[in-house]
gemmi code that builds the backbone of each chain (N, CA, C; Angstrom):
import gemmi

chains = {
    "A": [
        ("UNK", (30.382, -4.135, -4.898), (30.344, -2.688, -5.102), (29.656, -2.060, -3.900)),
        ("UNK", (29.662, -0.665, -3.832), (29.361, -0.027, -2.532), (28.388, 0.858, -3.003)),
        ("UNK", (27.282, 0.984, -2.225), (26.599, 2.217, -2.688), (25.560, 3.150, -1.295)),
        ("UNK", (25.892, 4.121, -1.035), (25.239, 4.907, -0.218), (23.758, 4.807, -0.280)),
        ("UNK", (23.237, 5.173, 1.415), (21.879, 4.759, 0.997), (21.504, 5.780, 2.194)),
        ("UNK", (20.450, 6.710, 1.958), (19.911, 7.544, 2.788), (18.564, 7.742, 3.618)),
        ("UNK", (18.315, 8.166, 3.956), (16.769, 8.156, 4.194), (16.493, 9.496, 5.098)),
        ("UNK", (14.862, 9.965, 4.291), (14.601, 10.707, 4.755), (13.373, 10.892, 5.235)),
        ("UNK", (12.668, 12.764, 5.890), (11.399, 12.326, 6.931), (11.518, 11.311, 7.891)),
        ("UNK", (10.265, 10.698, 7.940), (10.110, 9.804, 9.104), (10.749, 8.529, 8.951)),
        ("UNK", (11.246, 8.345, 7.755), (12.034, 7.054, 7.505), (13.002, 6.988, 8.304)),
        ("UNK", (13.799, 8.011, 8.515), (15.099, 8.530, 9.114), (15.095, 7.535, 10.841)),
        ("UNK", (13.310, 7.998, 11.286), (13.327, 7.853, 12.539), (13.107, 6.272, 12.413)),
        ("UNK", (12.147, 5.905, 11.495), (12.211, 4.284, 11.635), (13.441, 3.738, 11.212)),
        ("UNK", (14.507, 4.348, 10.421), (15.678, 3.282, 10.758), (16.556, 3.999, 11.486)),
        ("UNK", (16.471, 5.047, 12.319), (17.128, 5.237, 13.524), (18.947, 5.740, 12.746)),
        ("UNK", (18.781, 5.848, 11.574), (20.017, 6.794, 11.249), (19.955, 7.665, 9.847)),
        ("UNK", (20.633, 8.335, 9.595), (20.222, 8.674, 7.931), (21.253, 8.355, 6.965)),
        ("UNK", (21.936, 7.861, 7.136), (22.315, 6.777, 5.878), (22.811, 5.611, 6.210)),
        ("UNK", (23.190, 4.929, 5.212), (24.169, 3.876, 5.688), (24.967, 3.292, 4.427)),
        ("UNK", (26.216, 2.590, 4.363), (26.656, 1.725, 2.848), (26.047, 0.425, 3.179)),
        ("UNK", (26.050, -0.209, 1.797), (25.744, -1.602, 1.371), (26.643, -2.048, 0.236)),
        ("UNK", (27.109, -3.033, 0.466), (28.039, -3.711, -0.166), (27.061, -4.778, -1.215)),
        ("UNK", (27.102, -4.395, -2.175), (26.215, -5.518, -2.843), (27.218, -5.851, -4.011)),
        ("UNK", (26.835, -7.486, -4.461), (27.198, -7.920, -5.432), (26.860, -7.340, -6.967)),
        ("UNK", (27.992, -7.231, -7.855), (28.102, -6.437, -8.965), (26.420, -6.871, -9.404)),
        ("UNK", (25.878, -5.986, -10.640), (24.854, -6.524, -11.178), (23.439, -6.550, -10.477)),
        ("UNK", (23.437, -6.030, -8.828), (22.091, -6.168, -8.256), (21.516, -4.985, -8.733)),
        ("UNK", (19.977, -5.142, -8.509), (19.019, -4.735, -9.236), (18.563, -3.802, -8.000)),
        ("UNK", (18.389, -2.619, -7.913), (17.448, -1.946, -6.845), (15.990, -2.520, -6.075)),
        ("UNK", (15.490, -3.754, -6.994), (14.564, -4.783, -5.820), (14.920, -5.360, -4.899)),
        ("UNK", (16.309, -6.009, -5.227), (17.148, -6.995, -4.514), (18.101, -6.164, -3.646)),
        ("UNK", (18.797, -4.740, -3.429), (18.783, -3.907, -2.656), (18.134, -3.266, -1.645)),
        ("UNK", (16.511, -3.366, -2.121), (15.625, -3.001, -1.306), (15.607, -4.516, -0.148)),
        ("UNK", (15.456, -5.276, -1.058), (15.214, -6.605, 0.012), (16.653, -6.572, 1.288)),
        ("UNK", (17.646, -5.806, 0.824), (18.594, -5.981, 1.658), (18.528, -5.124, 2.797)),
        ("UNK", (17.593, -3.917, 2.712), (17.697, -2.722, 3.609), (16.583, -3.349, 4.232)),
        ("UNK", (15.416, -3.548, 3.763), (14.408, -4.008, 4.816), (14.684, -4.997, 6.078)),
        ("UNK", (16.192, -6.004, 5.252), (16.193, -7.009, 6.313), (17.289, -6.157, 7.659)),
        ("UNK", (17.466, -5.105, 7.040), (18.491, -4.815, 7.525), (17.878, -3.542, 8.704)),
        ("UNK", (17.260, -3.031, 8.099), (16.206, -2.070, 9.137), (14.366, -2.367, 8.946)),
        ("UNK", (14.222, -3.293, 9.739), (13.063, -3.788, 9.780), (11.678, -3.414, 9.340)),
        ("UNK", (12.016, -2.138, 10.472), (10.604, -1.240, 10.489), (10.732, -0.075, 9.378)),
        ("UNK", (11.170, -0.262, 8.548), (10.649, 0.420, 6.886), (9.864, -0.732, 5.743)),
        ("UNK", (10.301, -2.043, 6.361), (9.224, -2.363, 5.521), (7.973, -2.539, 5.644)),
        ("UNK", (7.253, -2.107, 7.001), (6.366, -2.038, 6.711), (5.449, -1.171, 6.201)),
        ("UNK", (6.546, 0.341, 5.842), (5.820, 1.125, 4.861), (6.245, 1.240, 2.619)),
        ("UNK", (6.641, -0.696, 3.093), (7.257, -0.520, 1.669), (6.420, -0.247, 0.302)),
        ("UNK", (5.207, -0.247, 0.737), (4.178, 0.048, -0.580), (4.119, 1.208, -0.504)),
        ("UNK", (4.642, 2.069, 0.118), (4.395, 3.657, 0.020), (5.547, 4.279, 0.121)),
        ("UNK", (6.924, 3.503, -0.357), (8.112, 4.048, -0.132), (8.524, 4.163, -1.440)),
        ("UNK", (8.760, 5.650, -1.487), (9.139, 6.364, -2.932), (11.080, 6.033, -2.877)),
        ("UNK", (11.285, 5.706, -4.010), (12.598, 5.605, -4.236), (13.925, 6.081, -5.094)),
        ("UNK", (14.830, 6.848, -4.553), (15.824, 7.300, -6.053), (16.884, 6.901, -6.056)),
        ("UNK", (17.185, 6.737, -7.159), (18.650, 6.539, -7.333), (19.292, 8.081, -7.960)),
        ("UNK", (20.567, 8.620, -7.860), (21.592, 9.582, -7.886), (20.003, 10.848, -8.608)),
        ("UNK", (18.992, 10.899, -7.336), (18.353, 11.664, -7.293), (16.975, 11.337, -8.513)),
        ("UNK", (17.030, 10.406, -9.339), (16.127, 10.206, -10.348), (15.032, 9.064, -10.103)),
        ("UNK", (14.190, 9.096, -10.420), (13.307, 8.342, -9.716), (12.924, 7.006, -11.194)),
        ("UNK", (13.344, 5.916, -10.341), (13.824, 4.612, -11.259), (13.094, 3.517, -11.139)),
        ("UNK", (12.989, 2.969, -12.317), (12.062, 1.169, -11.949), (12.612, 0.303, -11.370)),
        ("UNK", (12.400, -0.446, -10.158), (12.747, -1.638, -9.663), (13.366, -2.704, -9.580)),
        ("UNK", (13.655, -2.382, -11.757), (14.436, -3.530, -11.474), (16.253, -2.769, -12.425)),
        ("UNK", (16.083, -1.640, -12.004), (17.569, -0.708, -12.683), (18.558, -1.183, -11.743)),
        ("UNK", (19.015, -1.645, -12.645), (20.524, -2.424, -12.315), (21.565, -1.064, -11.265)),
        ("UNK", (21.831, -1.255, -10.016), (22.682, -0.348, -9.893), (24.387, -0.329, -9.660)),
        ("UNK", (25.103, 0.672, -9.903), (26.685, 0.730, -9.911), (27.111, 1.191, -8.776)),
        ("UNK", (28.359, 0.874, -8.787), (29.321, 1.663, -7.940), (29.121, 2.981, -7.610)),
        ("UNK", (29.054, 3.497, -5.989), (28.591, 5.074, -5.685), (27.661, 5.447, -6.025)),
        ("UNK", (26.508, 4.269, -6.310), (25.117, 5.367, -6.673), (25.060, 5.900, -4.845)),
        ("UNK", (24.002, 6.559, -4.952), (23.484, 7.284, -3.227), (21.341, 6.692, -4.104)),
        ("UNK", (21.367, 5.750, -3.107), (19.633, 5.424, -2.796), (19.102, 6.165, -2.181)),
        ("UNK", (17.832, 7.009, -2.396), (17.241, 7.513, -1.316), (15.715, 6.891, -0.901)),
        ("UNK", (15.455, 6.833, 0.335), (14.096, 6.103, 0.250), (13.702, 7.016, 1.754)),
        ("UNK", (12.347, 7.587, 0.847), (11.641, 8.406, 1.594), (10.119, 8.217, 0.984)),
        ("UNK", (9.214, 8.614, 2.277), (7.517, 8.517, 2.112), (7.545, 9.717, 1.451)),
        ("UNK", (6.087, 9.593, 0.983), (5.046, 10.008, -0.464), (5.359, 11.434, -0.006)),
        ("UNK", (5.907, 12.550, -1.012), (6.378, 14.020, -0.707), (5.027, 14.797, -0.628)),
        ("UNK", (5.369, 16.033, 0.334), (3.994, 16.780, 0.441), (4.313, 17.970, 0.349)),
        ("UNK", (5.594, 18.496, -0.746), (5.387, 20.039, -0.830), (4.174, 20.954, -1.210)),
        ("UNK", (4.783, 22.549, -0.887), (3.134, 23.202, -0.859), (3.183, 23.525, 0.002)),
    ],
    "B": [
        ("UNK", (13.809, 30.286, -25.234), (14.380, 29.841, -23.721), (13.345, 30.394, -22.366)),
        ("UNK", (12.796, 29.501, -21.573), (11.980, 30.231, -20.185), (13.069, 30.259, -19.670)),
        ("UNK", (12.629, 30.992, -19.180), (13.683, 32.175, -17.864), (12.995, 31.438, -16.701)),
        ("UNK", (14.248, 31.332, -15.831), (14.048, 30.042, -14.508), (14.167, 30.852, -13.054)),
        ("UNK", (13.639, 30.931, -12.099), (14.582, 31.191, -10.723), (14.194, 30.137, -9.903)),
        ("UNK", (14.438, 29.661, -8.916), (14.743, 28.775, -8.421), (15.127, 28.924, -6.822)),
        ("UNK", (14.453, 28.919, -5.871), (15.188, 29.326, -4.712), (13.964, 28.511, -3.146)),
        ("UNK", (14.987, 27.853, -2.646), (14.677, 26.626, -1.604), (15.107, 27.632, -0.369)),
        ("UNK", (14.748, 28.190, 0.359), (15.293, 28.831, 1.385), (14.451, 28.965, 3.064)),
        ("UNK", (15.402, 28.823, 4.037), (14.974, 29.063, 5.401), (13.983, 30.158, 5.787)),
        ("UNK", (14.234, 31.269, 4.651), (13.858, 32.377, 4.934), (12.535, 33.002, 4.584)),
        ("UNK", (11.651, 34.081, 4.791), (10.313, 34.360, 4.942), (10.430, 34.728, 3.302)),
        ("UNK", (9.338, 34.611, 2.313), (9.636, 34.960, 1.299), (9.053, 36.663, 1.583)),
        ("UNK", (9.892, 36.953, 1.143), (9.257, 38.580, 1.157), (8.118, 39.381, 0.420)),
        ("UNK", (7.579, 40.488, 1.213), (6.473, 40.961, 0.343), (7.066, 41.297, -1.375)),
        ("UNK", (8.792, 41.702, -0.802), (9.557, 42.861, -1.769), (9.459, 41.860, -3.194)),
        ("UNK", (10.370, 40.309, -2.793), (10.538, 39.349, -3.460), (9.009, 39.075, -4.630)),
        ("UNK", (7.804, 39.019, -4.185), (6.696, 38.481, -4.640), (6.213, 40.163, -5.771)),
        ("UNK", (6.500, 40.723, -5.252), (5.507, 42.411, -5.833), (7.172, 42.762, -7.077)),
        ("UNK", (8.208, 41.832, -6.799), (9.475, 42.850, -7.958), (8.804, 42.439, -9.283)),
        ("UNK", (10.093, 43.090, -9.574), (9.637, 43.099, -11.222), (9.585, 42.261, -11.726)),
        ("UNK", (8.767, 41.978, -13.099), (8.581, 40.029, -13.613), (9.608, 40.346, -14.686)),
        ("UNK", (10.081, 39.395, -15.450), (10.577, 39.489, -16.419), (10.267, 40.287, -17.472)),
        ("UNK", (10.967, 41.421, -18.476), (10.045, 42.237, -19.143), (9.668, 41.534, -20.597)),
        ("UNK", (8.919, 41.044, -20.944), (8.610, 40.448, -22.374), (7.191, 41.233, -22.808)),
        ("UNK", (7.020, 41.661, -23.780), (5.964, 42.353, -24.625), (5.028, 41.768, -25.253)),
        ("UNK", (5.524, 40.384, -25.640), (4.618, 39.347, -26.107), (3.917, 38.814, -24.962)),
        ("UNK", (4.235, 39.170, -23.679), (3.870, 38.071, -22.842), (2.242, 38.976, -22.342)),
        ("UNK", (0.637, 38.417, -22.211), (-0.057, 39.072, -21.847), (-0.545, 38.507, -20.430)),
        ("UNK", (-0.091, 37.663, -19.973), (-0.564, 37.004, -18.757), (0.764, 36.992, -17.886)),
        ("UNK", (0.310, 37.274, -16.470), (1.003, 37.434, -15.721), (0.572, 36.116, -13.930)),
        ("UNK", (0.663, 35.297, -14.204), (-0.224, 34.798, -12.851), (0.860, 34.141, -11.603)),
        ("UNK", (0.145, 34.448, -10.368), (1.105, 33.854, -9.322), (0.294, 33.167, -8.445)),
        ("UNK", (0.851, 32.490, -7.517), (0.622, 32.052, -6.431), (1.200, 31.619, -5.465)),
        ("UNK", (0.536, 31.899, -4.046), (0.723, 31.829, -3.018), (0.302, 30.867, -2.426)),
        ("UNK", (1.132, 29.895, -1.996), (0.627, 28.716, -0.498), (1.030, 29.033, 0.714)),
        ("UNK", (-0.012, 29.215, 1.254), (-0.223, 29.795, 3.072), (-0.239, 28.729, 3.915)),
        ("UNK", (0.469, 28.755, 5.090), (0.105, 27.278, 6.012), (-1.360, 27.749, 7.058)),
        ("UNK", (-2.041, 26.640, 6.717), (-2.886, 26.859, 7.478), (-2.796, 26.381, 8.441)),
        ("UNK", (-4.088, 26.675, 9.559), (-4.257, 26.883, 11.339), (-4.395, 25.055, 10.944)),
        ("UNK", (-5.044, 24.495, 10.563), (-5.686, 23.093, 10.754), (-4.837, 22.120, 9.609)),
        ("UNK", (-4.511, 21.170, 10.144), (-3.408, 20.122, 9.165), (-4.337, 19.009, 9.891)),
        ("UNK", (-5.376, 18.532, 8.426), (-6.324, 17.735, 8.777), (-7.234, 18.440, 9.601)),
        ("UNK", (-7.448, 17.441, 10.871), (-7.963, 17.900, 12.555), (-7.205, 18.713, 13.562)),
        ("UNK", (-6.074, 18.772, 13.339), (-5.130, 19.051, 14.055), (-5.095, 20.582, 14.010)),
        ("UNK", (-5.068, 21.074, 15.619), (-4.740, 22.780, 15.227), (-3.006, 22.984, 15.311)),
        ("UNK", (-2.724, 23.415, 14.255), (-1.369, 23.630, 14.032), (-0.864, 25.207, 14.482)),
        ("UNK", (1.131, 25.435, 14.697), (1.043, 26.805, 15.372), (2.061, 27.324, 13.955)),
        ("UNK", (2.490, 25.878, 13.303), (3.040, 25.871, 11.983), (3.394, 24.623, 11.087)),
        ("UNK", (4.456, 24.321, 10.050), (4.989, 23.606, 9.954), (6.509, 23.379, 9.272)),
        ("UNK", (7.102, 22.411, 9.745), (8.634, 22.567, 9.477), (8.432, 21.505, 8.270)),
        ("UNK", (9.035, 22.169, 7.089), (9.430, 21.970, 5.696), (10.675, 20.615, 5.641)),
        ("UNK", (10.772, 19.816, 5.327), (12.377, 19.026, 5.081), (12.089, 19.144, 3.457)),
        ("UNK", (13.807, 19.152, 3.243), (13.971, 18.851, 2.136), (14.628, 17.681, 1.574)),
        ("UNK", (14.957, 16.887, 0.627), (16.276, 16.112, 0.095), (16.623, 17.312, -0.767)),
        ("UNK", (17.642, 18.621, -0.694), (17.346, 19.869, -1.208), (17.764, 19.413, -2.538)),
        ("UNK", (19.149, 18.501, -2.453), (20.033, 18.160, -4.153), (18.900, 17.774, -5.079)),
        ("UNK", (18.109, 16.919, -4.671), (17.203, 16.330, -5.767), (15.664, 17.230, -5.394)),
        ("UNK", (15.697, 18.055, -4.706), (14.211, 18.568, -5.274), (14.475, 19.978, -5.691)),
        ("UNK", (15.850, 20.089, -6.087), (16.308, 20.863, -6.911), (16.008, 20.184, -8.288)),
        ("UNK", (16.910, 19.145, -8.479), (16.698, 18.659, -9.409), (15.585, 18.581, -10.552)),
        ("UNK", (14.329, 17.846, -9.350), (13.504, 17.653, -9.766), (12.427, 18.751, -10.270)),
        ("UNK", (12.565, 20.340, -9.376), (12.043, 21.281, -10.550), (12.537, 21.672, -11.431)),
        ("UNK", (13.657, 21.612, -11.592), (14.325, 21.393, -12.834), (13.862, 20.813, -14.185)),
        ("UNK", (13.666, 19.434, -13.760), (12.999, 18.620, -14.557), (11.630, 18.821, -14.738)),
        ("UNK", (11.001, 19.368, -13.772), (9.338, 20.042, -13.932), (9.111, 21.253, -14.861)),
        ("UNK", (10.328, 22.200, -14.819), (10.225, 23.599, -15.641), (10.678, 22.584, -16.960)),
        ("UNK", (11.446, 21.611, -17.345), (11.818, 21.199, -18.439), (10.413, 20.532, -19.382)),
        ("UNK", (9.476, 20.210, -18.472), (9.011, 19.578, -18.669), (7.164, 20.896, -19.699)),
        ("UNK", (7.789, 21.476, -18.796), (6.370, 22.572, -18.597), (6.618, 23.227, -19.900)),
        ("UNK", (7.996, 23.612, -20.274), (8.363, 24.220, -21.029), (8.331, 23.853, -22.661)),
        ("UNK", (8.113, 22.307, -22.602), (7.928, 21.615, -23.464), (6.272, 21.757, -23.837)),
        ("UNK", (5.282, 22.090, -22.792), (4.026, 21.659, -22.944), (3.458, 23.156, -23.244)),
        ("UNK", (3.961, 24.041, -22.283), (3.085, 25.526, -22.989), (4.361, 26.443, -23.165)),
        ("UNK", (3.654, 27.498, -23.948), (4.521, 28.944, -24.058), (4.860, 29.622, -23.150)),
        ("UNK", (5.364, 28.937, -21.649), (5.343, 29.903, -20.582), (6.456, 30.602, -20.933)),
        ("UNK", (6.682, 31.837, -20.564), (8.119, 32.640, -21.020), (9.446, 32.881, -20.056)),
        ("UNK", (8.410, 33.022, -18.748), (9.306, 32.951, -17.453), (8.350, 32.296, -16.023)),
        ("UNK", (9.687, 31.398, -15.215), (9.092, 30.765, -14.029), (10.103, 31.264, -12.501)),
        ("UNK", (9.632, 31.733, -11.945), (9.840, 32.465, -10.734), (9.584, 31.430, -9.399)),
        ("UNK", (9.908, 30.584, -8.938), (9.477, 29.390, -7.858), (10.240, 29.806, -6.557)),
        ("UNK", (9.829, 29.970, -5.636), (10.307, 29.979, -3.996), (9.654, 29.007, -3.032)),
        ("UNK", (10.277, 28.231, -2.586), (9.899, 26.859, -1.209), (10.512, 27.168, 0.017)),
        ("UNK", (9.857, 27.345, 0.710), (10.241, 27.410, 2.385), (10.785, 26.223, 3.039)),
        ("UNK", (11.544, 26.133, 3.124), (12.443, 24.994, 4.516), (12.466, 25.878, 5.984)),
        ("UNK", (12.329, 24.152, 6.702), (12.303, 24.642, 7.892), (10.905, 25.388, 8.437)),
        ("UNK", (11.344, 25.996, 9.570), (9.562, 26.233, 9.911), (8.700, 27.534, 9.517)),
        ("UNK", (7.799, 27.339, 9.046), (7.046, 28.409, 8.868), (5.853, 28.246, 9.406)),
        ("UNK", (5.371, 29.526, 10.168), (4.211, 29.079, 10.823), (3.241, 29.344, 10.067)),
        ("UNK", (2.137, 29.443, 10.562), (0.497, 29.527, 10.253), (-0.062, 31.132, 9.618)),
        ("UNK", (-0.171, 31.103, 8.917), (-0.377, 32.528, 8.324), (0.593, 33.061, 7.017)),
        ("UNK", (2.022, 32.115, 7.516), (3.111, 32.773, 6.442), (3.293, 31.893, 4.821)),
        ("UNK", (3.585, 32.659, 3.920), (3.757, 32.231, 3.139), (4.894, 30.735, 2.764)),
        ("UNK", (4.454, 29.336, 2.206), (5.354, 28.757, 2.421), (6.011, 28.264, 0.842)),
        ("UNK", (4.814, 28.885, -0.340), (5.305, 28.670, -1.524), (4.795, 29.962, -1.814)),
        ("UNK", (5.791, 30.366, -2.917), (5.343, 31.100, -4.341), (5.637, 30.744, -5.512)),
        ("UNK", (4.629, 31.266, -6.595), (5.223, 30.699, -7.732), (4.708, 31.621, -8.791)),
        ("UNK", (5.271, 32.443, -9.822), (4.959, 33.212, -10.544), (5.513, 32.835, -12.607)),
        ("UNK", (4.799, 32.681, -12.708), (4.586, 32.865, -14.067), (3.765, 33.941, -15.538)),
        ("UNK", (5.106, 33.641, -16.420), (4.526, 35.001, -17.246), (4.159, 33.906, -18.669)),
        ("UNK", (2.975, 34.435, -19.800), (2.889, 33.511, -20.976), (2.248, 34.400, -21.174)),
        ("UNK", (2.086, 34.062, -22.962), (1.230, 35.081, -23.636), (0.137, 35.010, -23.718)),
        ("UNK", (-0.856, 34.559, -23.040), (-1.921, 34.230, -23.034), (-1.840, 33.028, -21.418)),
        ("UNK", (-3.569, 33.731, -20.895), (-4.287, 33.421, -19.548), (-3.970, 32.109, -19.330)),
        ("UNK", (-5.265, 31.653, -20.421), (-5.230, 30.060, -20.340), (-3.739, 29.238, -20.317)),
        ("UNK", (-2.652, 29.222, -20.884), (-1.636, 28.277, -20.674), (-0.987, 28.582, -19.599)),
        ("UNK", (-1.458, 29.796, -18.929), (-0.577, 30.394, -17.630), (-1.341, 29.259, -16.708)),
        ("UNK", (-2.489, 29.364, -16.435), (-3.573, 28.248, -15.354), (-3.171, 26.774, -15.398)),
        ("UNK", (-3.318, 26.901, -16.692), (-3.172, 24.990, -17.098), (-1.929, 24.536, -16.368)),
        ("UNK", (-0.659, 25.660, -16.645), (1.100, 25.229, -16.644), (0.911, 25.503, -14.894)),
        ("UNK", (0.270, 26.352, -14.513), (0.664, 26.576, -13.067), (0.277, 25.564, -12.145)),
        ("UNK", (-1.179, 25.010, -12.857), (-1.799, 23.958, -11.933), (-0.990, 22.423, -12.206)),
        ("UNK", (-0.777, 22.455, -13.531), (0.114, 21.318, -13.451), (1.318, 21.290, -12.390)),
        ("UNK", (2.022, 22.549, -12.862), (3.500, 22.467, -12.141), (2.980, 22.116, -10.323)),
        ("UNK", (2.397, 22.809, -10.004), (2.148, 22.619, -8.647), (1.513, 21.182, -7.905)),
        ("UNK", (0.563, 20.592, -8.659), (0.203, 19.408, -8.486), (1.304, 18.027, -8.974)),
        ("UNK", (2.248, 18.605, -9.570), (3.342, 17.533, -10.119), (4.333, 17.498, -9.300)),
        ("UNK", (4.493, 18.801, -8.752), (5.518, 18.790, -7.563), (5.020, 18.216, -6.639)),
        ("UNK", (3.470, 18.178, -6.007), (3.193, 17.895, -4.770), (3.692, 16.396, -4.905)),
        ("UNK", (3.872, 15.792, -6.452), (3.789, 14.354, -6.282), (5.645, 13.841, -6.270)),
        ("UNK", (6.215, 14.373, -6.821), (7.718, 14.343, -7.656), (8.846, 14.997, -6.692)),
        ("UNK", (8.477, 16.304, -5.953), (9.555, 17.504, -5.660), (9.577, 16.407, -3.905)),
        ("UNK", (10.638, 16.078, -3.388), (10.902, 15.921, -2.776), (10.928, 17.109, -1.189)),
        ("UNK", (9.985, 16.802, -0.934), (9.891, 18.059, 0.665), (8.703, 17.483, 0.945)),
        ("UNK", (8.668, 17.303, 2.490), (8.010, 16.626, 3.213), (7.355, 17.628, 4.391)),
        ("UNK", (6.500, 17.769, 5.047), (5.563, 18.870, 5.982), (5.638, 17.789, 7.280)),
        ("UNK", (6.390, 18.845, 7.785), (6.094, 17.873, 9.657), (5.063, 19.069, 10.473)),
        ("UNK", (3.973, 19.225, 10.791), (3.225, 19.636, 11.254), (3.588, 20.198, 13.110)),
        ("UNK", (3.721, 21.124, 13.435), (3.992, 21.552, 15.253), (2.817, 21.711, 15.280)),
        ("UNK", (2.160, 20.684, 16.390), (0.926, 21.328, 16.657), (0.993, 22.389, 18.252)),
        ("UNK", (0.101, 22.928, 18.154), (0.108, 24.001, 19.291), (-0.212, 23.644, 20.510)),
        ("UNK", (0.923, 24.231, 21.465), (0.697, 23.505, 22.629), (0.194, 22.124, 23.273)),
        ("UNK", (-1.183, 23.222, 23.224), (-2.508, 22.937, 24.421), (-3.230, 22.324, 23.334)),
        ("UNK", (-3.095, 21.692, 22.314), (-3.807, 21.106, 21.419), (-3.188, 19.625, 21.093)),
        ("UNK", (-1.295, 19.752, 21.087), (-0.650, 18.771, 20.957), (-1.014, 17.278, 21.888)),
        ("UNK", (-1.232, 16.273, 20.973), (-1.499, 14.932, 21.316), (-0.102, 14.576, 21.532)),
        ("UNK", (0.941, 14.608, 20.736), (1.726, 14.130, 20.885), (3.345, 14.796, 21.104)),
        ("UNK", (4.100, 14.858, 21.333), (5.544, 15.574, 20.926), (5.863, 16.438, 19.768)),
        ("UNK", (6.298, 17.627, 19.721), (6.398, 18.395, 18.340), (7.672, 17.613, 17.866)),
        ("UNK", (7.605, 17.064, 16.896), (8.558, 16.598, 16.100), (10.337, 17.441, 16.198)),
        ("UNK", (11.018, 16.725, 16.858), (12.360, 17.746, 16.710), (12.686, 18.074, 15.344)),
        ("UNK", (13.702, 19.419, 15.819), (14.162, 20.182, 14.704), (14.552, 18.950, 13.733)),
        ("UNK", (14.874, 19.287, 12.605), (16.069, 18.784, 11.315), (17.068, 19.455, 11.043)),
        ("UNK", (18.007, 19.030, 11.496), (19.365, 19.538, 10.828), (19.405, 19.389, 9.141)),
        ("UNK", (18.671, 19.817, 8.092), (18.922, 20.389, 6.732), (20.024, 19.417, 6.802)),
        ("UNK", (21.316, 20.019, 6.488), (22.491, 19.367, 6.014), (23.060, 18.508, 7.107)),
        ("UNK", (22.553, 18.156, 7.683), (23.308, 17.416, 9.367), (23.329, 16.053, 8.946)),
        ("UNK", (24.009, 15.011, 9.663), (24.019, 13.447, 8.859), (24.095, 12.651, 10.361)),
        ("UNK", (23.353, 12.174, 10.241), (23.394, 10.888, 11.590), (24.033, 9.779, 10.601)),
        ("UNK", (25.368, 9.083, 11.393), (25.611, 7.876, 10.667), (24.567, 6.670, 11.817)),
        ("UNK", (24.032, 5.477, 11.117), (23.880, 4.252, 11.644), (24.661, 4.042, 13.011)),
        ("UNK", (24.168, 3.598, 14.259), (24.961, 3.302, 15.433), (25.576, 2.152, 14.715)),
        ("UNK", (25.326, 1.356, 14.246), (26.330, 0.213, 13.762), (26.697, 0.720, 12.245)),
        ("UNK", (27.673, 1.563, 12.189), (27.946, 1.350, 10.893), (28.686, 0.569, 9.968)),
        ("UNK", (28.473, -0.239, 10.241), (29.179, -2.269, 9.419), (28.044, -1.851, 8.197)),
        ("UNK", (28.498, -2.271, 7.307), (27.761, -2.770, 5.826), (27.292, -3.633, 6.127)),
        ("UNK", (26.255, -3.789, 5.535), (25.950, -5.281, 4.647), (26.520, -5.710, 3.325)),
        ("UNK", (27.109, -6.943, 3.515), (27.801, -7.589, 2.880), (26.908, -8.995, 1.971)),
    ],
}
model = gemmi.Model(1)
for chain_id, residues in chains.items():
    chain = gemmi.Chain(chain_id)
    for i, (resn, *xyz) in enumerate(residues, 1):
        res = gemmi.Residue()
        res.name, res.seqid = resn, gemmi.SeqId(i, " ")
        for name, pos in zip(("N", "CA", "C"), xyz):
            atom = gemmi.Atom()
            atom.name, atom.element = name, gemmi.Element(name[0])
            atom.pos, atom.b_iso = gemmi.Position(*pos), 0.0
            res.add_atom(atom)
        chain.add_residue(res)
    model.add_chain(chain)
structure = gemmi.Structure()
structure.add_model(model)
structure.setup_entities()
């Protein structure tokens, strides 16, 4: 399955684009997604303890199974105001 | 039903916008607002402003889900919210937020919540320009809002 993946703020600049697809096997879990983007753009994981995460905009536990066409977003800790 | 507005915009919020009319309700005896100003200093740093990003779809969303939420907890009657994108400098207004309830106290409680829940939930991020002759480093380039950089390699992972 395919699912969009974005990033925003300074994330954008540490992976040097703002989105990208990932082809993952049916049934993966948004942990095991994450493990795929980190390997895949390096320098976000090293802000992965402070990387807020959504799926189709809702903010989800770790281990929510995701589908076909979700859009991931992974962006640092928000500072509206 | 609270009465909602809702508005994410480039633009200066106006004096006109903040002073119109509130919603008219008779029951309602409290009226409270507020204003977030950018200040000169972000941290140590002397700032000349700062540019707002949004993820706009979901921090739409997500006050959405904050007025749903508020609405559940006090009698507010009506919520009036404006967020600045993009840059606003030092002096200008970069939030408002106005609320009406029938009573003081649930107006304070609901306002301070809503605002401290967003700082944590509402998706918008503060890139700081610092000024000039003060700047350590590069002012952060613009954001294209709706603009999309694809990946130089755009191959999946498989």
């Amino acid at each position: 399955m395919r699912v969009q993946v974005h990033f925003f703020s300074y994330f954008r600049d540490l992976a040097a684009c703002s989105q990208c697809s990932l082809n993952l096997e049916k049934g993966t879990n948004l942990e095991q997604a994450l493990v795929e983007i980190h390997a895949k753009f390096p320098n976000l994981k090293a802000m992965k303890k402070s990387t807020l995460v959504a799926v189709d905009m809702e903010y989800v536990s770790r281990d929510h199974l995701l589908c076909e066409g979700n859009d991931i977003a992974l962006f640092p800790p928000v500072q509206g105001g | 039903m609270m009465r909602r507005q809702l508005i994410l915009t480039p633009e200066p919020i106006s004096q006109s916008v903040m002073a119109g009319p509130c919603a008219e309700n008779k029951s309602c005896g409290a009226l409270l607002s507020f204003v977030g100003i950018v200040r000169s200093l972000e941290g140590d740093q002397v700032i000349e402003g700062i540019d707002y990003e949004a993820y706009q779809a979901m921090a739409k969303h997500q006050f959405q889900l904050l007025f749903n939420e508020m609405e559940q907890r006090w009698p507010i009657e009506s919520v009036r919210l404006i967020h600045r994108l993009g840059r606003v400098d030092v002096g200008q207004a970069s939030l408002w937020v106005e609320l009406l309830a029938p009573h003081r106290q649930e107006a304070f409680e609901a306002l301070g919540w809503l605002i401290d829940t967003m700082k944590q939930k509402v998706p918008i991020w503060k890139h700081p320009i610092p000024r000039p002759e003060t700047a350590t480093t590069a002012p952060r380039a613009a954001i294209e809002q709706d603009g999309e950089t694809q990946c130089d390699d755009p191959s999946t992972i498989s």
